[in-house]
C-alpha positions in Angstrom: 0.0 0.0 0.0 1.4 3.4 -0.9 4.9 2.1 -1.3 4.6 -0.1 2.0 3.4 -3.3 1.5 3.2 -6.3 3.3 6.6 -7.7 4.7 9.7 -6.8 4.2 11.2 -4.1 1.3 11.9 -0.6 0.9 11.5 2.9 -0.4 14.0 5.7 -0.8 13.7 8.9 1.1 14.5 12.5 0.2 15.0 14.4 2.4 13.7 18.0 2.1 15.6 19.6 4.8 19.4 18.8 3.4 20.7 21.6 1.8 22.6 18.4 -0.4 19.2 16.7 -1.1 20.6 13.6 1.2 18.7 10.5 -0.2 17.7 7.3 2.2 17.2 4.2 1.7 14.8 3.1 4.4 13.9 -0.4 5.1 11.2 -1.6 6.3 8.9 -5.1 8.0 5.3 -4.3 7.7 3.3 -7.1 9.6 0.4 -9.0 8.6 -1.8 -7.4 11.2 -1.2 -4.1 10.3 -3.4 -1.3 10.8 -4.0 2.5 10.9 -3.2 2.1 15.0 -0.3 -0.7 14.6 2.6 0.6 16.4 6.4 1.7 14.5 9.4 1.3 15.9 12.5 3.4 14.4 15.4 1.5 14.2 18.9 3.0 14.2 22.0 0.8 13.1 25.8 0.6 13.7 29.0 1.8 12.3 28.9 -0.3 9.9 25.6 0.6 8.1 24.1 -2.2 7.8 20.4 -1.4 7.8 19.0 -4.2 5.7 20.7 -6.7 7.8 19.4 -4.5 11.3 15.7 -4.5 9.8 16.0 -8.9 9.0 17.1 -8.8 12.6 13.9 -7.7 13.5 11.2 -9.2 10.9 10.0 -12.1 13.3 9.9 -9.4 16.7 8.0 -7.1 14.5 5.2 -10.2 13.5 5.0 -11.4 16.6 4.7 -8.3 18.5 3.0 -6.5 15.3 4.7 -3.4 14.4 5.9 -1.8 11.8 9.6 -1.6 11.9 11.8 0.9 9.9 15.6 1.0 9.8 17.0 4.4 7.8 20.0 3.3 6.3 22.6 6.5 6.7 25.3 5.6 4.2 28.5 6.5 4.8 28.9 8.5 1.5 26.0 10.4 2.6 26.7 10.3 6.0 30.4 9.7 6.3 32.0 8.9 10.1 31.0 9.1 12.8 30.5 13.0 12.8 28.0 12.8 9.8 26.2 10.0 11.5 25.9 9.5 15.3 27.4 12.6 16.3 24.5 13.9 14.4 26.4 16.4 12.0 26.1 19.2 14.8 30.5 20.1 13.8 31.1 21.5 10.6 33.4 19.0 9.2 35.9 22.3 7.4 34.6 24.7 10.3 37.3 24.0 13.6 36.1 22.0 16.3 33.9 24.6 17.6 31.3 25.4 14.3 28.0 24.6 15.2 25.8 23.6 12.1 22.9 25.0 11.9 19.9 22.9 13.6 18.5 22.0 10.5 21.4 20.6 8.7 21.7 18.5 12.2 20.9 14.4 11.2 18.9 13.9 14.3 16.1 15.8 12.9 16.2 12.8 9.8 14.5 10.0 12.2 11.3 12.6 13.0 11.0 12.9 9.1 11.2 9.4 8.2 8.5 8.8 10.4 6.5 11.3 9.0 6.9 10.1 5.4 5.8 6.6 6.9 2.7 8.0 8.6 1.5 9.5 4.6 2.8 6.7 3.0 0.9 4.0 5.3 -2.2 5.6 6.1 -1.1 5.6 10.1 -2.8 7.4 12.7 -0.2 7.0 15.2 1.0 10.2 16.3 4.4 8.6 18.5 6.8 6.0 18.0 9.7 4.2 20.0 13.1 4.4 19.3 16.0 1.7 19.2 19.7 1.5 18.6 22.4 -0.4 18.9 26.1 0.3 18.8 26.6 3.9 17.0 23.1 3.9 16.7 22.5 3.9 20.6 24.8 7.2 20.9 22.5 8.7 17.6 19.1 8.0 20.1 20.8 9.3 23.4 22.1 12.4 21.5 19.0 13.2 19.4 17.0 12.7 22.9 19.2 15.3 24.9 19.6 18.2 21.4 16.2 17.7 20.4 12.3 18.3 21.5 12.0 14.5 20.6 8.7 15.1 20.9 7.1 11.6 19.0 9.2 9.1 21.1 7.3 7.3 23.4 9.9 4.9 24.2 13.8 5.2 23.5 16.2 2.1 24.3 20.0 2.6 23.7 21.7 -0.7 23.1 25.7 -1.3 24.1 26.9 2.4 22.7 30.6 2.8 22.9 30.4 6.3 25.0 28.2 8.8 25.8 27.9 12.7 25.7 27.6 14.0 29.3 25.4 16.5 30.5 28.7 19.0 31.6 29.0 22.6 29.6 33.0 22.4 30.1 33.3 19.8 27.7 32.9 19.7 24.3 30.6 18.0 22.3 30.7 15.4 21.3 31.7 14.2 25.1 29.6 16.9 26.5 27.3 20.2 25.9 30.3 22.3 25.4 29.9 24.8 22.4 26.1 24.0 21.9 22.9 26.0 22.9 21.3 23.8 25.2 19.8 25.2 28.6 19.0 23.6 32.3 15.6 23.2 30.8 17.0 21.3 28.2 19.0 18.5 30.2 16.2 18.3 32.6 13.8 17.5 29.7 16.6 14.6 28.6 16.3 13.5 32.0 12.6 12.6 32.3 12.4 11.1 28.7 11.6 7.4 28.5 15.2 6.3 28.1 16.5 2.5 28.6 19.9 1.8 28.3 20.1 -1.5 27.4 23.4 -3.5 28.3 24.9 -6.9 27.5 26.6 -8.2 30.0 29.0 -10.1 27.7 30.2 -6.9 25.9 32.8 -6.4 28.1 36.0 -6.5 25.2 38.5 -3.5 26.2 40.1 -3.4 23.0 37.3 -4.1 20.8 36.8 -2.7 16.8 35.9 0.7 16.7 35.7 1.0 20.8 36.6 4.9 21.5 39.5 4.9 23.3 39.9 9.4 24.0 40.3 10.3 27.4 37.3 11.6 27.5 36.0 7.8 26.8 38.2 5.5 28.5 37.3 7.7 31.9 33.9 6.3 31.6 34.9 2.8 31.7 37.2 0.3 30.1 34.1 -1.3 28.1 31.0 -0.8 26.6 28.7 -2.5 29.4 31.0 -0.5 32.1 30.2 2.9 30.3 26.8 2.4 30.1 26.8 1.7 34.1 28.5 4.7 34.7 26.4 6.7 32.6 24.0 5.6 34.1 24.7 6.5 37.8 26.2 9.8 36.8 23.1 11.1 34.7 20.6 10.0 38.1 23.0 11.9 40.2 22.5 15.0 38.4 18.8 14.7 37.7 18.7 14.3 41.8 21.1 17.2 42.0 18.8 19.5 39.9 15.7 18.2 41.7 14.4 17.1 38.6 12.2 13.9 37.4 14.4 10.9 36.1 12.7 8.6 33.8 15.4 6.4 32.2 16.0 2.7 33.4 19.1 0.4 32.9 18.5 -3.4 31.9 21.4 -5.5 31.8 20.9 -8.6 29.4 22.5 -11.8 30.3 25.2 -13.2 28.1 24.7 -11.0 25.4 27.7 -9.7 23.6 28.2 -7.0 20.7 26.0 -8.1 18.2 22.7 -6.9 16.1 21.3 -10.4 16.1 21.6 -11.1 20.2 20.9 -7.4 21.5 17.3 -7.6 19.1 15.1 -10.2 21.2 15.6 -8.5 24.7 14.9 -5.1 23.0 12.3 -6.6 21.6 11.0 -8.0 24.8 11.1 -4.0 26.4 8.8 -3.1 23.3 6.6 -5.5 23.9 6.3 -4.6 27.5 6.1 -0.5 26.7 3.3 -1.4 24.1 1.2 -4.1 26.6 1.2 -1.3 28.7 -0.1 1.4 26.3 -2.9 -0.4 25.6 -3.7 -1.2 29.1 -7.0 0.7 29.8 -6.6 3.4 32.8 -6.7 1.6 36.4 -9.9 3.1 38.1 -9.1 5.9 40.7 
């Protein structure tokens, strides 16, 4: 229907915001059971930009749960590094460490988009969607959370990132807010948003492929499932320190390491949950 039809395929996406008329392939599982109300799920990938093989992780969560899932695929000669991607093209590559793009040439704004396009293309009345990624794709959903309204995620679940930007002015972003516009209203907003960090307990390799190893990194642990701990604990400290609500969770899943295929079932398993729970009618009062 409209581009979308059942099962698995996908469409390519202009986006009208790019000043370089950045084109997307987005792929896509559309269930059986889908309806104007059937739920979608954004899914962001990893470094290596695999989104085809992210959204065939998914295909049997998404018909047994029934949602439509949808994986952006930012290529890297679109999106190249790590700066273009899940550092959310916020540093002008030829501008010095310290030139802000302007918001709307930012990446993060992309997902929100895509969603949009999916809503026309499908006939959806959902006005919300949740959020997942793993790897790089878990620092792209806790940055676009903190540096924008995110205002259509009803759930976000960061998977196993390899660092994460702190809420601290005197450092720089990516590490921290240094250099960008963003206010006390701001962080506490990031700080009652729907966030799970999701962490495998077997992703513990110190020296593992593509693992940041800056300073700025390696004080937040000497692994992935250590950072996420100590992101964690650092980010309810402060919320508690600004008197402000804290809405994230941490959910550590047993023996699972670094990989799309092993992190997708217990992420699935949250959405399930966050979704059994939106259609739970109101308890009486």
């Amino acid at each position: 229907m409209n581009g979308i039809g059942d099962g698995s395929g996908c469409f390519i996406y202009e986006d009208p915001q790019e000043a370089t008329h950045k084109h997307l392939t987005v792929w896509y599982h559309r269930p059986r059971c889908f309806g104007p109300e059937t739920p979608i799920v954004m899914l962001l990938h990893g470094q290596d930009r695999a989104a085809s093989y992210f959204r065939d992780c998914w295909r049997e969560h998404a018909e047994r749960i029934g949602f439509l899932a949808v994986a952006p695929e930012f290529d890297s000669a679109s999106f190249p590094g790590s700066e273009a991607y899940n550092r959310g093209n916020v540093i002008a590559a030829k501008g010095g460490a310290d030139a802000v793009n302007p918001r709307r040439l930012w990446t993060y704004g992309i997902v929100d988009r895509v969603f949009e396009r999916v809503r026309s293309m499908t006939g959806s009345q959902r006005t919300a969607f949740s959020l997942f990624g793993h790897s790089a794709g878990a620092q792209f959903a806790h940055r676009y959370l903190a540096l924008t309204d995110g205002a259509c995620v009803d759930l976000a679940i960061a998977a196993n990132a390899g660092w994460y930007m702190v809420p601290r002015r005197d450092l720089p972003f990516p590490a921290g807010l240094g250099g960008l516009e963003v206010d006390d209203g701001a962080v506490a907003r990031f700080f009652g948003r729907p966030l799970v960090l999701l962490l495998g307990d077997a992703d513990t390799d110190t020296h593992a492929d593509g693992l940041m190893q800056s300073p700025e990194a390696v004080a937040q642990g000497p692994n992935r499932f250590a950072r996420g701990q100590y992101y964690f604990a650092l980010c309810r400290q402060e919320a508690a320190s600004m008197g402000t609500e804290f809405g994230w969770r941490v959910v550590v899943a047993p023996d699972v390491g670094h990989k799309d295929n092993e992190v997708a079932g217990p992420a699935a398993e949250l959405i399930a949950a966050h979704l059994a729970g939106l259609a739970s009618p109101e308890p009486d009062r």
